[in-house]
PDB file with SEQRES, HELIX, SHEET and CRYST1 records, atoms N, CA, C and O in Angstrom:
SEQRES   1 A   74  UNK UNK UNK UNK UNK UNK UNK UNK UNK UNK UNK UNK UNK          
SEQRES   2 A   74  UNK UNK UNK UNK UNK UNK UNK UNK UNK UNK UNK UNK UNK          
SEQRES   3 A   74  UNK UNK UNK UNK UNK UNK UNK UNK UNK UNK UNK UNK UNK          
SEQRES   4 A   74  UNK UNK UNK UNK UNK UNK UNK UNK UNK UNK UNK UNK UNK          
SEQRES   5 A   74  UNK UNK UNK UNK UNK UNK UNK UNK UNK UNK UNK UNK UNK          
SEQRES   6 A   74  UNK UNK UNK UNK UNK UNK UNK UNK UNK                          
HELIX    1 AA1 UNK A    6  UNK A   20  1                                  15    
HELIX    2 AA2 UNK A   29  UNK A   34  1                                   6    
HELIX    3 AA3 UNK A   42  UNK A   52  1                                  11    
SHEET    1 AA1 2 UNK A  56  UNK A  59  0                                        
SHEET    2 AA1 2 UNK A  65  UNK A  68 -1                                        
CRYST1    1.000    1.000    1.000  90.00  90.00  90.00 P 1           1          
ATOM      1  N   UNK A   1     -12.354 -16.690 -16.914  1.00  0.00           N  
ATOM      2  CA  UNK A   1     -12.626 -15.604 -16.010  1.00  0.00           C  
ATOM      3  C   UNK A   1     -11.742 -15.759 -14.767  1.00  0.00           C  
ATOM      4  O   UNK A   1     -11.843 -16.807 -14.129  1.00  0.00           O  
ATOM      5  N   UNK A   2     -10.691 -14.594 -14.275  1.00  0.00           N  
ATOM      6  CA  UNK A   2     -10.377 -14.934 -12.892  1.00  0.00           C  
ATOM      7  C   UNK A   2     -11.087 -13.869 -11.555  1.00  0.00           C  
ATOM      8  O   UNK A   2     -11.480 -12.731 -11.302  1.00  0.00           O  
ATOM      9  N   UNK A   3     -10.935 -14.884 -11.141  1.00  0.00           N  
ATOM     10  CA  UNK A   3     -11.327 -14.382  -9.849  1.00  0.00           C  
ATOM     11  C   UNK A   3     -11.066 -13.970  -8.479  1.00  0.00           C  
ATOM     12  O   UNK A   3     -11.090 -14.824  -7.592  1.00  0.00           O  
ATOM     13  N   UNK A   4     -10.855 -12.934  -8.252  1.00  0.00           N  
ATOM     14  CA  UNK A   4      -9.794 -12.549  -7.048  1.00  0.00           C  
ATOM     15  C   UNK A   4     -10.840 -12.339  -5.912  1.00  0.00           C  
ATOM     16  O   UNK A   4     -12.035 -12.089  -6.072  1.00  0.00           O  
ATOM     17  N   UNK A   5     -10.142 -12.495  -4.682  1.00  0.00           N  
ATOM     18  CA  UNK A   5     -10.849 -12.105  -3.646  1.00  0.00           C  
ATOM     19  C   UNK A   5     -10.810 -10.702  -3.198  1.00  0.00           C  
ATOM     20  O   UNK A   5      -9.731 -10.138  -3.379  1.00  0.00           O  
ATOM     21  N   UNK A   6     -11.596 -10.130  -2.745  1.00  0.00           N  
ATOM     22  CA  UNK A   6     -11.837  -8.833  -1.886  1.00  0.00           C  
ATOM     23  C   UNK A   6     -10.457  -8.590  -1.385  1.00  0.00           C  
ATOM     24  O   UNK A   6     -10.344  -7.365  -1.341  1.00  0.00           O  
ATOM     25  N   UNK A   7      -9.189  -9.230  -0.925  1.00  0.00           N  
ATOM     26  CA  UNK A   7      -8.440  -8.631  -0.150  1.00  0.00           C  
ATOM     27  C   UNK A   7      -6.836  -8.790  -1.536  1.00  0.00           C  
ATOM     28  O   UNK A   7      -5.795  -8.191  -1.266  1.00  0.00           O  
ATOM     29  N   UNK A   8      -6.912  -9.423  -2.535  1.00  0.00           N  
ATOM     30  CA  UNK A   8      -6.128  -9.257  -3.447  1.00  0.00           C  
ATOM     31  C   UNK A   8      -6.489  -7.992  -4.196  1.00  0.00           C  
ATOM     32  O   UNK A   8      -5.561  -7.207  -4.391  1.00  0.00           O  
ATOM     33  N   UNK A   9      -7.749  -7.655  -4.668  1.00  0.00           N  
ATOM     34  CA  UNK A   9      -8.071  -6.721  -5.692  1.00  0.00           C  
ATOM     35  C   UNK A   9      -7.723  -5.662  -4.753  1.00  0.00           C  
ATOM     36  O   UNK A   9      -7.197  -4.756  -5.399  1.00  0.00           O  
ATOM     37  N   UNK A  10      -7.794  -5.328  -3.302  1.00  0.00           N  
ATOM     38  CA  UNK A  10      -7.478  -3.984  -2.680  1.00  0.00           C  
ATOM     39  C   UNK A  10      -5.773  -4.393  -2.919  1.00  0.00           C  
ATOM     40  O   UNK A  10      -5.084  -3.394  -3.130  1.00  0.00           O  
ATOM     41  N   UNK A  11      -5.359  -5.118  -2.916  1.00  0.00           N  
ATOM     42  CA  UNK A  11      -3.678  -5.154  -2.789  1.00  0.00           C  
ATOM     43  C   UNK A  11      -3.421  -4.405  -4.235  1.00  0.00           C  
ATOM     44  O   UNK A  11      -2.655  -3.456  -4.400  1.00  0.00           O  
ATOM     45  N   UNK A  12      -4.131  -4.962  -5.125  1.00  0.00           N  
ATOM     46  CA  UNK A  12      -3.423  -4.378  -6.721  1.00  0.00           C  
ATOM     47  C   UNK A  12      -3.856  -3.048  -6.575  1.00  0.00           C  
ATOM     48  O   UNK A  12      -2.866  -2.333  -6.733  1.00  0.00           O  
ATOM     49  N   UNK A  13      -5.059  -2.235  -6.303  1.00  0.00           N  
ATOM     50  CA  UNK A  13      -5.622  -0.918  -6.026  1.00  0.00           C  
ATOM     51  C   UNK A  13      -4.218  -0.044  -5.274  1.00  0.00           C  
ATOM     52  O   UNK A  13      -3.644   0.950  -5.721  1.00  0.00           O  
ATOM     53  N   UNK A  14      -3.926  -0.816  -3.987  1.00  0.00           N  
ATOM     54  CA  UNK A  14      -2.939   0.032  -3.059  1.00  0.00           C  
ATOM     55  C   UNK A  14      -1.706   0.069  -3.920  1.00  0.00           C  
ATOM     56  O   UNK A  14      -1.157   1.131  -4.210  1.00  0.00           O  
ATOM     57  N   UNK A  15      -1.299  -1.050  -4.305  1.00  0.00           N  
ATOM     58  CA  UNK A  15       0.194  -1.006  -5.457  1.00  0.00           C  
ATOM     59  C   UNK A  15      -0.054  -0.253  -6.508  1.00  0.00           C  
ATOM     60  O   UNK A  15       1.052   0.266  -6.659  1.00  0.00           O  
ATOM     61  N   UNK A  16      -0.725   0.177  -7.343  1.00  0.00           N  
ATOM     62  CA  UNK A  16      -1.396   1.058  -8.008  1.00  0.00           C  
ATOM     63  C   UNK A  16      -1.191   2.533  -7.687  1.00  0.00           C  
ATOM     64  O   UNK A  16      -0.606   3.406  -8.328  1.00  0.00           O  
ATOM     65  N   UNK A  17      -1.792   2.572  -6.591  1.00  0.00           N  
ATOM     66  CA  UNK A  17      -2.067   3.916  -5.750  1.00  0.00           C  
ATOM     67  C   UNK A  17      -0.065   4.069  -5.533  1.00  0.00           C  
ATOM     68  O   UNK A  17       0.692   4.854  -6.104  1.00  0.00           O  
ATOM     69  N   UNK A  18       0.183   3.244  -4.750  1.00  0.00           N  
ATOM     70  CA  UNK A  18       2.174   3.773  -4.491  1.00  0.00           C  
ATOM     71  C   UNK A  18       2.677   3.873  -5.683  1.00  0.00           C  
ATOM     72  O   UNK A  18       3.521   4.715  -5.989  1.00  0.00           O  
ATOM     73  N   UNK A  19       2.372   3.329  -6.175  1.00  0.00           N  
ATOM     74  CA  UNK A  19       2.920   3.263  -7.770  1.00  0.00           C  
ATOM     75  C   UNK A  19       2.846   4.511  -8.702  1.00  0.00           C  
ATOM     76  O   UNK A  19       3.811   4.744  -9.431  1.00  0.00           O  
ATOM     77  N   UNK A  20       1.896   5.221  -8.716  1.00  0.00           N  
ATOM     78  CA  UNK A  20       1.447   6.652  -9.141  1.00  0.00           C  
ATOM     79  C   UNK A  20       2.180   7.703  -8.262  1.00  0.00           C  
ATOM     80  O   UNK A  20       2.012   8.850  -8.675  1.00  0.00           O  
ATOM     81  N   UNK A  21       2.996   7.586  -7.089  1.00  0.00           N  
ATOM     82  CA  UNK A  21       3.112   8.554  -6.434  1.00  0.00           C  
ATOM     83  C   UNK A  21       4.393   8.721  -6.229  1.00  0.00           C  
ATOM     84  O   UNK A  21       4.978   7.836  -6.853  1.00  0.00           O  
ATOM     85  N   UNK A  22       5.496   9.731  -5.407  1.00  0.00           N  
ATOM     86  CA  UNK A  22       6.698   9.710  -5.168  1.00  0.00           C  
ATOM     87  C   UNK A  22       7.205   8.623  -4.923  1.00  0.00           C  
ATOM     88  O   UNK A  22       6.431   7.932  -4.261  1.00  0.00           O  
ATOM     89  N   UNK A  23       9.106   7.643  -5.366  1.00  0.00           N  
ATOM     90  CA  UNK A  23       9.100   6.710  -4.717  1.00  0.00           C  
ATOM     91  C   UNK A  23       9.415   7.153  -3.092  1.00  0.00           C  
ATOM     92  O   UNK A  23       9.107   6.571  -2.051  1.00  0.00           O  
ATOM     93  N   UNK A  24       9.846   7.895  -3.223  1.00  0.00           N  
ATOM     94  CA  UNK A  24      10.878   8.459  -1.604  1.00  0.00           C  
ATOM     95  C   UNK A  24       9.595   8.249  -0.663  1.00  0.00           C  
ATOM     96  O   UNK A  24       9.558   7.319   0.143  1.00  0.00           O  
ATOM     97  N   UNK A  25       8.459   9.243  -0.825  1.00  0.00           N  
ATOM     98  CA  UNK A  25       7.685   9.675  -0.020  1.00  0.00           C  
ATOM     99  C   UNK A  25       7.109   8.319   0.743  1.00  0.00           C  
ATOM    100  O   UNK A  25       7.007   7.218   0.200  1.00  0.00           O  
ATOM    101  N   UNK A  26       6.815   8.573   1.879  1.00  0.00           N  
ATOM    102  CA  UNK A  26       6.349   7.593   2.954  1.00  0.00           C  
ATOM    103  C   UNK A  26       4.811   7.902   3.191  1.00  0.00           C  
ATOM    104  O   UNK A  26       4.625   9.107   3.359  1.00  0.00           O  
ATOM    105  N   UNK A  27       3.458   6.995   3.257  1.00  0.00           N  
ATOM    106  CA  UNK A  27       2.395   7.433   2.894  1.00  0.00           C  
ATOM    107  C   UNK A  27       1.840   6.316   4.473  1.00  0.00           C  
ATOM    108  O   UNK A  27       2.098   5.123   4.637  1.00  0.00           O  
ATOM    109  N   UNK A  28       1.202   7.062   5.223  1.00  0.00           N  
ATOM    110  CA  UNK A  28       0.583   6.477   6.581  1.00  0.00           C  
ATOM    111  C   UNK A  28      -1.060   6.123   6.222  1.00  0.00           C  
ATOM    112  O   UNK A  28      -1.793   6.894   5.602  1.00  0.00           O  
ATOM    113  N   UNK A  29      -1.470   4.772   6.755  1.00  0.00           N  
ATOM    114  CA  UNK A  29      -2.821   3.552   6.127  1.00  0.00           C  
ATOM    115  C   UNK A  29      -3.719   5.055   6.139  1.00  0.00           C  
ATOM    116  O   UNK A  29      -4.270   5.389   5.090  1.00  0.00           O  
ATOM    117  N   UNK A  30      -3.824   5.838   7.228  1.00  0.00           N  
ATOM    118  CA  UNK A  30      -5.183   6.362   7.146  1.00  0.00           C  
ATOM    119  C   UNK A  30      -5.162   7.878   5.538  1.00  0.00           C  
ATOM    120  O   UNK A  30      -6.035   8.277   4.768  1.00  0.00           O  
ATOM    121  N   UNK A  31      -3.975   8.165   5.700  1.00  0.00           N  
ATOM    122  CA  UNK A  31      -4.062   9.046   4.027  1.00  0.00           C  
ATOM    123  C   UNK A  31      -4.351   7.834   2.911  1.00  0.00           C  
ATOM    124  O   UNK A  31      -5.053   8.015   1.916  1.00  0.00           O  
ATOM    125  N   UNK A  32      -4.014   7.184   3.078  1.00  0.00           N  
ATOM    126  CA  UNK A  32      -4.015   6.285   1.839  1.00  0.00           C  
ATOM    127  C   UNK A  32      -5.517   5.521   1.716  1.00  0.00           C  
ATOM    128  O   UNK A  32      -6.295   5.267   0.796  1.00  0.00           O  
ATOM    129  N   UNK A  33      -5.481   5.337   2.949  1.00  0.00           N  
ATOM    130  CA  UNK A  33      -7.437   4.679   2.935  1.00  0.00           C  
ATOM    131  C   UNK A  33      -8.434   6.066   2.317  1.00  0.00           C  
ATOM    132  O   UNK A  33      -9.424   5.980   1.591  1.00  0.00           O  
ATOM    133  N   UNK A  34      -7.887   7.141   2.797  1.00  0.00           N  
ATOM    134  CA  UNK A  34      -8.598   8.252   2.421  1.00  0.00           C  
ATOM    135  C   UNK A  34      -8.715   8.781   0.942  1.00  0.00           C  
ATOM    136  O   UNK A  34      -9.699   9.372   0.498  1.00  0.00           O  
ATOM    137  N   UNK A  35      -7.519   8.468   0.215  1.00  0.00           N  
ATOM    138  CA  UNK A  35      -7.290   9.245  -1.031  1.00  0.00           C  
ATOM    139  C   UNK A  35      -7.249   8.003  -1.979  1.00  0.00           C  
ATOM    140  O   UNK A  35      -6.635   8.192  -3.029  1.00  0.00           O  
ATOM    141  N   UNK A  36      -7.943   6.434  -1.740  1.00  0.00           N  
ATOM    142  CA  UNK A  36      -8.051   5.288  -2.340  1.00  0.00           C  
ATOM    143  C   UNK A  36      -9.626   5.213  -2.321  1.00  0.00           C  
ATOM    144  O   UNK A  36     -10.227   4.934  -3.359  1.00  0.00           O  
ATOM    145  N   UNK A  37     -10.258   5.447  -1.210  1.00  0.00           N  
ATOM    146  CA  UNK A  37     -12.185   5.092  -0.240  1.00  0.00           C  
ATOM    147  C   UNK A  37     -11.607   3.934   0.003  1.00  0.00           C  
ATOM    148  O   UNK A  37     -12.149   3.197  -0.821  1.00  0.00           O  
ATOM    149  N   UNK A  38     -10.815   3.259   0.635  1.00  0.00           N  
ATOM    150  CA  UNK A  38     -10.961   1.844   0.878  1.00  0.00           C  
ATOM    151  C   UNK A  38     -10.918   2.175   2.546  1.00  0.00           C  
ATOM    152  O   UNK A  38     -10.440   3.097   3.207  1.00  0.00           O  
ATOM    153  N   UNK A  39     -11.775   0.762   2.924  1.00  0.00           N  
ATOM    154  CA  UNK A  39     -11.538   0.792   4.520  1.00  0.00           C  
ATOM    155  C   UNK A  39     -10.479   1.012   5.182  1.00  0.00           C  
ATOM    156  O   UNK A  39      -9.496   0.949   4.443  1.00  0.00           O  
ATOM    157  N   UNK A  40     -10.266   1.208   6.083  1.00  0.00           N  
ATOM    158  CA  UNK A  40      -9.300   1.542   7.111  1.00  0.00           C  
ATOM    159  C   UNK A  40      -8.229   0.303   7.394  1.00  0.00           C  
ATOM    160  O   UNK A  40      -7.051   0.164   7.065  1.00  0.00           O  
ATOM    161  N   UNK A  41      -9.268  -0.650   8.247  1.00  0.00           N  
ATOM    162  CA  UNK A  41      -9.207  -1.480   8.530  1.00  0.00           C  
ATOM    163  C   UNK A  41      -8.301  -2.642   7.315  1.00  0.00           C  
ATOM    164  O   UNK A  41      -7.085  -2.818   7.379  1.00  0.00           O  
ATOM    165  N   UNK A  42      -8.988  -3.152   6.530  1.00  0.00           N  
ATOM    166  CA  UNK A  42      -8.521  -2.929   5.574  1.00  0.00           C  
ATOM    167  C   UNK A  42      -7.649  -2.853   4.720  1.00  0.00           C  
ATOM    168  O   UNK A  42      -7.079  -3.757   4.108  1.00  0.00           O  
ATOM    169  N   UNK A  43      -7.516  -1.613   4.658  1.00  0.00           N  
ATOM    170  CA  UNK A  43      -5.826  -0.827   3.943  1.00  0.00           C  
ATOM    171  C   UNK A  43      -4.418  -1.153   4.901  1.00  0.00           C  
ATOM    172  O   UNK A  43      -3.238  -0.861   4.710  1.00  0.00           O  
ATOM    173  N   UNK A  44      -5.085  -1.870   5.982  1.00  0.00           N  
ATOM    174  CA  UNK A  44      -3.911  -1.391   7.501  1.00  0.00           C  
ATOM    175  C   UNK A  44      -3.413  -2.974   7.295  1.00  0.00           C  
ATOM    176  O   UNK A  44      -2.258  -3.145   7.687  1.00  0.00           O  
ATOM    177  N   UNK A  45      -3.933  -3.916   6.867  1.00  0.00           N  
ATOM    178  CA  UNK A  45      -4.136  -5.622   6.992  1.00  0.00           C  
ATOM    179  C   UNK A  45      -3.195  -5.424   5.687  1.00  0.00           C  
ATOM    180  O   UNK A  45      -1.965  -5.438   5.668  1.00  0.00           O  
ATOM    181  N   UNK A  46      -4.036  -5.245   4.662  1.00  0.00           N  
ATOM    182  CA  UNK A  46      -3.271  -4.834   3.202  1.00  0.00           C  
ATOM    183  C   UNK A  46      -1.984  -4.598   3.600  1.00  0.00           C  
ATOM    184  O   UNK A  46      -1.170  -5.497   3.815  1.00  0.00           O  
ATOM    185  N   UNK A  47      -1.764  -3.418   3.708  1.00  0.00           N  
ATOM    186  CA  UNK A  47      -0.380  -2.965   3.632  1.00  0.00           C  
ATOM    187  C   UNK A  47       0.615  -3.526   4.471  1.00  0.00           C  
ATOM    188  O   UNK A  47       1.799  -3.317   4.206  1.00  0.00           O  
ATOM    189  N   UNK A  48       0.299  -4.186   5.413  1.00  0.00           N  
ATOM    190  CA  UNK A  48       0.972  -4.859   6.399  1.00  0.00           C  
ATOM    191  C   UNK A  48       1.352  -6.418   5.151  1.00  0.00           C  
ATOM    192  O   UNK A  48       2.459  -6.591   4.643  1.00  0.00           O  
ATOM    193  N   UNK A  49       0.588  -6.994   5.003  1.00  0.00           N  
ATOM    194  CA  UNK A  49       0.735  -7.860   3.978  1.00  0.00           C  
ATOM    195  C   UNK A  49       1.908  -7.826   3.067  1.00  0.00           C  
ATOM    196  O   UNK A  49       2.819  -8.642   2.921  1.00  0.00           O  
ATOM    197  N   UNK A  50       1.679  -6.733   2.512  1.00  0.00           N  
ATOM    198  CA  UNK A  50       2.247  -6.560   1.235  1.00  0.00           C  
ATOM    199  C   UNK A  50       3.659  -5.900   1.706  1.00  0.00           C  
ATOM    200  O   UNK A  50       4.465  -6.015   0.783  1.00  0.00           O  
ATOM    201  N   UNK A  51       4.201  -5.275   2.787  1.00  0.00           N  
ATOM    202  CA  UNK A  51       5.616  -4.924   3.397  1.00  0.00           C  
ATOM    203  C   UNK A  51       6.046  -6.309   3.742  1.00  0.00           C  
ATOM    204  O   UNK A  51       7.162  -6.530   3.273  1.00  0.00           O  
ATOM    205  N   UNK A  52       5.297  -7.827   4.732  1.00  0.00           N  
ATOM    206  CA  UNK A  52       5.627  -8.638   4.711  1.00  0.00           C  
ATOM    207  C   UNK A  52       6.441  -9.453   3.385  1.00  0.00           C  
ATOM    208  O   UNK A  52       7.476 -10.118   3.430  1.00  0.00           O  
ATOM    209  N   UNK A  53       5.742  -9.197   2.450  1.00  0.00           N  
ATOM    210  CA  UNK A  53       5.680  -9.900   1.003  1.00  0.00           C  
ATOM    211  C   UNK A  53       6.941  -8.896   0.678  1.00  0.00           C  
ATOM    212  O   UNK A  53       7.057  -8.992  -0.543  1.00  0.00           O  
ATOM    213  N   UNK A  54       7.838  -8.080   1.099  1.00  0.00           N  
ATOM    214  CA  UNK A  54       8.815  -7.193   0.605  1.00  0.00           C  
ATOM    215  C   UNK A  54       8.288  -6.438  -0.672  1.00  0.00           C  
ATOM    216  O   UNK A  54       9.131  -6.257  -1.551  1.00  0.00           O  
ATOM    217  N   UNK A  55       7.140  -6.018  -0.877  1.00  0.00           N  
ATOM    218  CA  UNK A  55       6.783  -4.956  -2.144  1.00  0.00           C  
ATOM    219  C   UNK A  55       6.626  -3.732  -1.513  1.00  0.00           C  
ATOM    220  O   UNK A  55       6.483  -2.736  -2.223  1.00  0.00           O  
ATOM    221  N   UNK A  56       6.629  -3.594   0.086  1.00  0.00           N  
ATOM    222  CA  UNK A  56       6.292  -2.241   0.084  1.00  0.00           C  
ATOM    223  C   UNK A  56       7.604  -2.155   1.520  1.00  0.00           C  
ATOM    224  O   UNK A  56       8.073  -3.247   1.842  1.00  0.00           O  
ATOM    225  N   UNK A  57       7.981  -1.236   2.086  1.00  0.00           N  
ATOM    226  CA  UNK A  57       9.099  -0.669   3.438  1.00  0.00           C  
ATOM    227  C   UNK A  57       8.112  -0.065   4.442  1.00  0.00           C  
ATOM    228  O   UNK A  57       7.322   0.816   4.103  1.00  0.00           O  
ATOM    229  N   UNK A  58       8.165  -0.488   5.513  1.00  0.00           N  
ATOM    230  CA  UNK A  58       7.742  -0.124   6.824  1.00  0.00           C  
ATOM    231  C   UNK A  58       8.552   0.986   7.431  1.00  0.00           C  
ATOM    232  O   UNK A  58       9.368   0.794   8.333  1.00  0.00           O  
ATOM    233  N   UNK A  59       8.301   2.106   6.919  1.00  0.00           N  
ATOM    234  CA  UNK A  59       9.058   3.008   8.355  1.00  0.00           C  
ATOM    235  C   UNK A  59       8.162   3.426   9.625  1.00  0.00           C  
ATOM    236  O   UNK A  59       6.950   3.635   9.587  1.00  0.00           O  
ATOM    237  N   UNK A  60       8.754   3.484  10.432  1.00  0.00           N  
ATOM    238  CA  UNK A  60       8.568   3.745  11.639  1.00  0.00           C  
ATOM    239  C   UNK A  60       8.455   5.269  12.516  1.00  0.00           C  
ATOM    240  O   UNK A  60       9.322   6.050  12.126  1.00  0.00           O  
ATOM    241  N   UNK A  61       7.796   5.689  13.326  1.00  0.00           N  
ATOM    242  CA  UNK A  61       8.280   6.456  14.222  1.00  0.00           C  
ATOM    243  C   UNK A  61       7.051   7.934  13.494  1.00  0.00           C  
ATOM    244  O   UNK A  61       6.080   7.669  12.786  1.00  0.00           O  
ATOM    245  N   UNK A  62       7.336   8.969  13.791  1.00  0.00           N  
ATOM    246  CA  UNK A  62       6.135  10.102  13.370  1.00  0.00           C  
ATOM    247  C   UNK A  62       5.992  10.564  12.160  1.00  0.00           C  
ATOM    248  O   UNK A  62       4.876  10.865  11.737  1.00  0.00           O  
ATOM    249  N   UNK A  63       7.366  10.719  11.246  1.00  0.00           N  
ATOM    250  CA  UNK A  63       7.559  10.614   9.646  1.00  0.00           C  
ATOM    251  C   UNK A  63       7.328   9.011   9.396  1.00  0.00           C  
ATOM    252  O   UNK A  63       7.887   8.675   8.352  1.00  0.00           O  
ATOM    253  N   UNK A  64       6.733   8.036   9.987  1.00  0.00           N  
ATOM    254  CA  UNK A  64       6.902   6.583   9.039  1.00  0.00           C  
ATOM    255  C   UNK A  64       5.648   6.634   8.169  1.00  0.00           C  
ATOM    256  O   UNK A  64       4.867   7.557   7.938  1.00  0.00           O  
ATOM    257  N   UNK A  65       5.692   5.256   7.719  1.00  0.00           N  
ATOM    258  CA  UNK A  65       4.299   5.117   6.962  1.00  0.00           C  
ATOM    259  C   UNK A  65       4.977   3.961   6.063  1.00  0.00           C  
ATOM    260  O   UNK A  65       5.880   3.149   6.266  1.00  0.00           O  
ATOM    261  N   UNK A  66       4.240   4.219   5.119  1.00  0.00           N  
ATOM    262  CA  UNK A  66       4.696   2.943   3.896  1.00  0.00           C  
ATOM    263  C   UNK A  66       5.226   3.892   2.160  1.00  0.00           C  
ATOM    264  O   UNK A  66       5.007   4.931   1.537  1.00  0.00           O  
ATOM    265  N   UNK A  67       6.047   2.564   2.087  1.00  0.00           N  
ATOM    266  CA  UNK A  67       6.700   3.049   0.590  1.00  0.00           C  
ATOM    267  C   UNK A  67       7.338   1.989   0.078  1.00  0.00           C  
ATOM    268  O   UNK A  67       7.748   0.932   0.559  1.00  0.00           O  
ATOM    269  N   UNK A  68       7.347   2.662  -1.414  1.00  0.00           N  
ATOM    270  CA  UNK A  68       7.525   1.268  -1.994  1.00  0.00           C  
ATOM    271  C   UNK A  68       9.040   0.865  -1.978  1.00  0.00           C  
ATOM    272  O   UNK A  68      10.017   1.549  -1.671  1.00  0.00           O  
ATOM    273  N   UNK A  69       8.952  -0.595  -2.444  1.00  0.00           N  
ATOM    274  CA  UNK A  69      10.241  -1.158  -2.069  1.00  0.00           C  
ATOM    275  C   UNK A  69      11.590  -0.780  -2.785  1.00  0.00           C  
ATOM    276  O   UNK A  69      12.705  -0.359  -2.476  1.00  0.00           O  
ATOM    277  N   UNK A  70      10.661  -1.278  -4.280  1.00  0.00           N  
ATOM    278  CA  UNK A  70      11.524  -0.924  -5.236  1.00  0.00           C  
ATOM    279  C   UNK A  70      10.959   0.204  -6.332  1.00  0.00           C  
ATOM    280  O   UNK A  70       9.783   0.563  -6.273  1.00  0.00           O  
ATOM    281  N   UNK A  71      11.812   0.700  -7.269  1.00  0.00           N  
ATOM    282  CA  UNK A  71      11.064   1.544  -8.088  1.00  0.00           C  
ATOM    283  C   UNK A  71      10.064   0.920  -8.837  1.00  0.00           C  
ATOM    284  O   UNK A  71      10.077  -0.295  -9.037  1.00  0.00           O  
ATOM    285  N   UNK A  72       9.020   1.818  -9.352  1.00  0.00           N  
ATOM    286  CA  UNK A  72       7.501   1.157  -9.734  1.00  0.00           C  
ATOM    287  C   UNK A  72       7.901   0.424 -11.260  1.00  0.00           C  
ATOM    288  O   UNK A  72       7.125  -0.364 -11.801  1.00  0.00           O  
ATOM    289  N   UNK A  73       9.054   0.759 -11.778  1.00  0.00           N  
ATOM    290  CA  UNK A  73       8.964   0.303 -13.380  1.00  0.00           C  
ATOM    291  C   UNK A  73       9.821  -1.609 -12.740  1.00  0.00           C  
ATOM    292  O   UNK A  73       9.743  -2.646 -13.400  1.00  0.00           O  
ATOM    293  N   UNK A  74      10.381  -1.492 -11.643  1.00  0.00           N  
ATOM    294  CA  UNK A  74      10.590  -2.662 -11.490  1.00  0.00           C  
ATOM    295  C   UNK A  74       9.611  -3.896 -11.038  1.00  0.00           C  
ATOM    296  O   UNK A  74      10.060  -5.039 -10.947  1.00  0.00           O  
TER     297      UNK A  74                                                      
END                                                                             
């Protein structure tokens, strides 16, 4: 049996979730907490994580948000 913690199983959920969607498009924590139910809080720790870890791109500024790094079949 494995066993993941609460903050891995939301990581595979959110990679999941980018993964299903445009690669181009840039997706900001609070749409994505919204159209996942996962906390806010949360999704914001997550995704910060996982741009650290280079799986996801940080843009910046009023169009930023998150996207994935590379294409999803990679």
């Amino acid at each position: 049996m494995i066993r993941l913690t609460k903050f891995s199983d939301y990581g595979i959920v959110l990679m999941t979730h980018f993964a299903s969607r445009r690669l181009s498009a840039s997706h900001k924590a609070p749409d994505v907490a919204a159209e996942t139910g996962l906390p806010l809080p949360m999704v914001s720790k997550v995704l910060k994580t996982l741009a650290k870890q280079q799986l996801l791109v940080s843009h910046r500024g009023v169009k930023g948000g998150y996207s994935l790094a590379k294409p999803a079949g990679q």
